[in-house]
DRENVO-81346 format. One record per residue (C-alpha): residue in one letter; z, y, x. Coordinates in steps of 0.02 Angstrom, whole numbers, padded with zeros to 5 digits, always signed. Each point is the difference from the previous one (the first is absolute). Layout:
# DRENVO-81346
aZYX ...
***
This chain:
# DRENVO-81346
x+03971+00701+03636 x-00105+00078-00116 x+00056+00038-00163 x-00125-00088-00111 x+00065-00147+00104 x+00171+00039-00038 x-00036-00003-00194 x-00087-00172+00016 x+00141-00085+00109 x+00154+00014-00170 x+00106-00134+00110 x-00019+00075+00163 x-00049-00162+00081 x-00136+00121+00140 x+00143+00116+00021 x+00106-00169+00052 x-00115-00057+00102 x-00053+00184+00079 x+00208+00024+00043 x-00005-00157+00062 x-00139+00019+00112 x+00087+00187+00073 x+00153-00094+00024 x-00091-00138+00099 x-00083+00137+00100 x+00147+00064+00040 x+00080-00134+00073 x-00150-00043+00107 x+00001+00156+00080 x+00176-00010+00041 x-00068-00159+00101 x-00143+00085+00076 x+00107+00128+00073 x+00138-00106+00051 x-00125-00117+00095 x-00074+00156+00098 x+00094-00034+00142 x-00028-00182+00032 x-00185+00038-00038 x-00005+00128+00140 x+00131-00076+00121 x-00075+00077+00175 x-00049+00160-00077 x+00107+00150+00046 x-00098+00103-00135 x+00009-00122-00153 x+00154+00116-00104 x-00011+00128-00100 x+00090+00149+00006 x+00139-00066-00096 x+00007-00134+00095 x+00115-00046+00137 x-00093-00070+00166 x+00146-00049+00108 x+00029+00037+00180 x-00189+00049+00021 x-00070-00131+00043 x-00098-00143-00128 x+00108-00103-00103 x-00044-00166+00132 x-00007+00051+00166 x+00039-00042+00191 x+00082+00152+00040 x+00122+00043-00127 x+00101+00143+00122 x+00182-00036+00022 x+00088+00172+00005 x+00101-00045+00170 x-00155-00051+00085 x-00138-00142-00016 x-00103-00081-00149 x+00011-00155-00124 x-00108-00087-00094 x-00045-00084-00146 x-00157-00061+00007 x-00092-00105+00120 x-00087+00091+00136 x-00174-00082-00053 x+00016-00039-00204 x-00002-00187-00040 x-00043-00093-00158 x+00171-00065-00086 x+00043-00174+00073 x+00158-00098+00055 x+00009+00086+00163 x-00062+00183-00040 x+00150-00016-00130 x+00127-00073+00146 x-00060+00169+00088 x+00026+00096-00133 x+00188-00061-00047 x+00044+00018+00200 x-00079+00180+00000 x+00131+00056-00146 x+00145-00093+00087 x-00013+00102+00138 x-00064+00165-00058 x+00093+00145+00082 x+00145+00152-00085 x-00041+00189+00043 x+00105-00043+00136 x-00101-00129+00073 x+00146-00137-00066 x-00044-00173-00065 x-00030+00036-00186 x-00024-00169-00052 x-00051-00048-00184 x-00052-00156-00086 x-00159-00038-00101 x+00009-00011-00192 x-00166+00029-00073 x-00186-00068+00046 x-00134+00112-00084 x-00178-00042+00006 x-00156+00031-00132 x-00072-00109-00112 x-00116-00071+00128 x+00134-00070+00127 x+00131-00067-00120 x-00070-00198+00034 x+00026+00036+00144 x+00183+00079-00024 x+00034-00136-00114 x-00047-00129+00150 x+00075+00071+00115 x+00177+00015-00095 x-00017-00145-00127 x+00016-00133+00154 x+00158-00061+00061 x-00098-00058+00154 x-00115+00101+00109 x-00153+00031-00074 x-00169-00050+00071 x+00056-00105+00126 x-00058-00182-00042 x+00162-00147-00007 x+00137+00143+00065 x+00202-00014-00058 x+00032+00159+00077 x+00087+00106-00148 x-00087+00171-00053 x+00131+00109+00073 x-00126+00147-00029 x+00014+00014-00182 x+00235-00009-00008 x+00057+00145-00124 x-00196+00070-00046 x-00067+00025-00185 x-00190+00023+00014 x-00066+00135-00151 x-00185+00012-00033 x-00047+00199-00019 x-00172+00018-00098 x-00013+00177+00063 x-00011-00025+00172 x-00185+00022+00036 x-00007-00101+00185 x-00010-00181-00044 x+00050-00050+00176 x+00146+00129+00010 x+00186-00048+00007 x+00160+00064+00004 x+00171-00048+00052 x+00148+00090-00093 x+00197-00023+00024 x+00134+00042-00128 x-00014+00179-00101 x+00112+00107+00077 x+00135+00075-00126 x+00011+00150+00073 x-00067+00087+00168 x+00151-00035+00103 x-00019-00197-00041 x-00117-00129+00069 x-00153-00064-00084 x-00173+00077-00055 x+00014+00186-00046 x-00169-00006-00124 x+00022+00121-00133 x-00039+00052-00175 x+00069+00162-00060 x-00032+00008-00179 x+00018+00210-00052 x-00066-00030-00167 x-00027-00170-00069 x-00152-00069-00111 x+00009+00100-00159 x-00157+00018-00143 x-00026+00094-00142 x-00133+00030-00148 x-00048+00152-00094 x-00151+00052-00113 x-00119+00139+00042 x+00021+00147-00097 x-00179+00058-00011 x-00094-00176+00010 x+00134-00115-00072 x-00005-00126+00132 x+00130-00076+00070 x+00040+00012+00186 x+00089-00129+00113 x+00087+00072+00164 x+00123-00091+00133 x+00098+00081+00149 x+00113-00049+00123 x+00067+00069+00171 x+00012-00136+00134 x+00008+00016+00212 x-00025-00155+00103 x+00068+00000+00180 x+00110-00069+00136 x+00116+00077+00130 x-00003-00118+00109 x-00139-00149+00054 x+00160-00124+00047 x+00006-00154-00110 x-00215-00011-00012 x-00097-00079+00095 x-00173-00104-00022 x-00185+00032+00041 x-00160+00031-00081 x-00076-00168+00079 x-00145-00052+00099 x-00158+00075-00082 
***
């Protein structure tokens, strides 16, 4: 901020709205890189170097390697729009996913995340006690037991989904082993310029994003 701007603002009410507007920025990137990989789900190159990648192969994949031998997956082998069934698929798939040692490593479904553009269709799909989009039916939505559907902004495939289960404590327990490892956390500060007399606005933070292990996701990046 320049300083003649400075002198005219007495009550700081730009430099409120300027710290506001770093601290908002902030955040947003926080979400950006957090959503990286659900925005590159079948991309074995999407992480930076201080990210983690998992067992080498894309976040959603058919052939997750088990280390005694053979593959699982957690995605369909041809990607499907979300729908009653595709989810069905999707909740058996994680039931039934595999241990390093090629044991039943079962784990239930929590979490339903989808963009902005599916969430009607989220919201359809577990807002009926019924099945949905079948005309006169009493059959109960069996699909949708124990799921809370979250609409993420920052995913940038409208027709993607994903399927998480339960957010693992630690590495030896069962559930999703997503990450966020915060090394230094949002901090800002303001100084003047010595020489010019403007006043500078800076932010930092240190922050990986990773997983260990692909177990406890699942979903596709739809049709299209």
């Amino acid at each position: 901020m320049e300083q003649a701007t400075v002198e005219d603002d007495p009550r700081g009410l730009l430099t409120s709205d300027l710290a506001t507007s770093l601290a908002q920025t902030g955040r947003e990137t926080l979400e950006y890189l957090a959503a990286v990989p659900f925005n590159n789900p079948t991309s074995t190159t999407a992480f930076a170097p201080w990210m983690s990648g998992g067992d080498g192969v894309a976040m959603l994949s058919t052939s997750h390697p088990v280390l005694s031998g053979g593959v699982w997956a957690n995605t369909p082998s041809s990607h499907v729009d979300l729908s009653v069934a595709a989810l069905q698929a999707a909740r058996t798939r994680m039931e039934k996913i595999q241990n390093a040692r090629g044991f039943q490593y079962k784990m239930d479904a929590k979490t339903l995340v989808v963009p902005t553009d599916s969430r009607w269709i989220m919201e359809e799909i577990l807002g009926s006690p019924t099945l949905p989009y079948v005309a006169k039916t009493d059959t109960p939505n069996t699909v949708r037991e124990g799921l809370t559907g979250i609409v993420w902004s920052h995913l940038t495939d409208a027709d993607s989904w994903f399927l998480l289960a339960r957010k693992a404590k630690n590495k030896s327990d069962k559930g999703h082993q997503l990450k966020c490892v915060m090394r230094v956390a949002p901090q800002f500060d303001r100084d003047n310029d010595f020489e010019t007399g403007d006043r500078k606005y800076k932010g930092r933070m240190r922050v990986g994003f990773g997983y260990p292990d692909a177990r406890g996701v699942d979903g596709s990046t739809g049709a299209a």
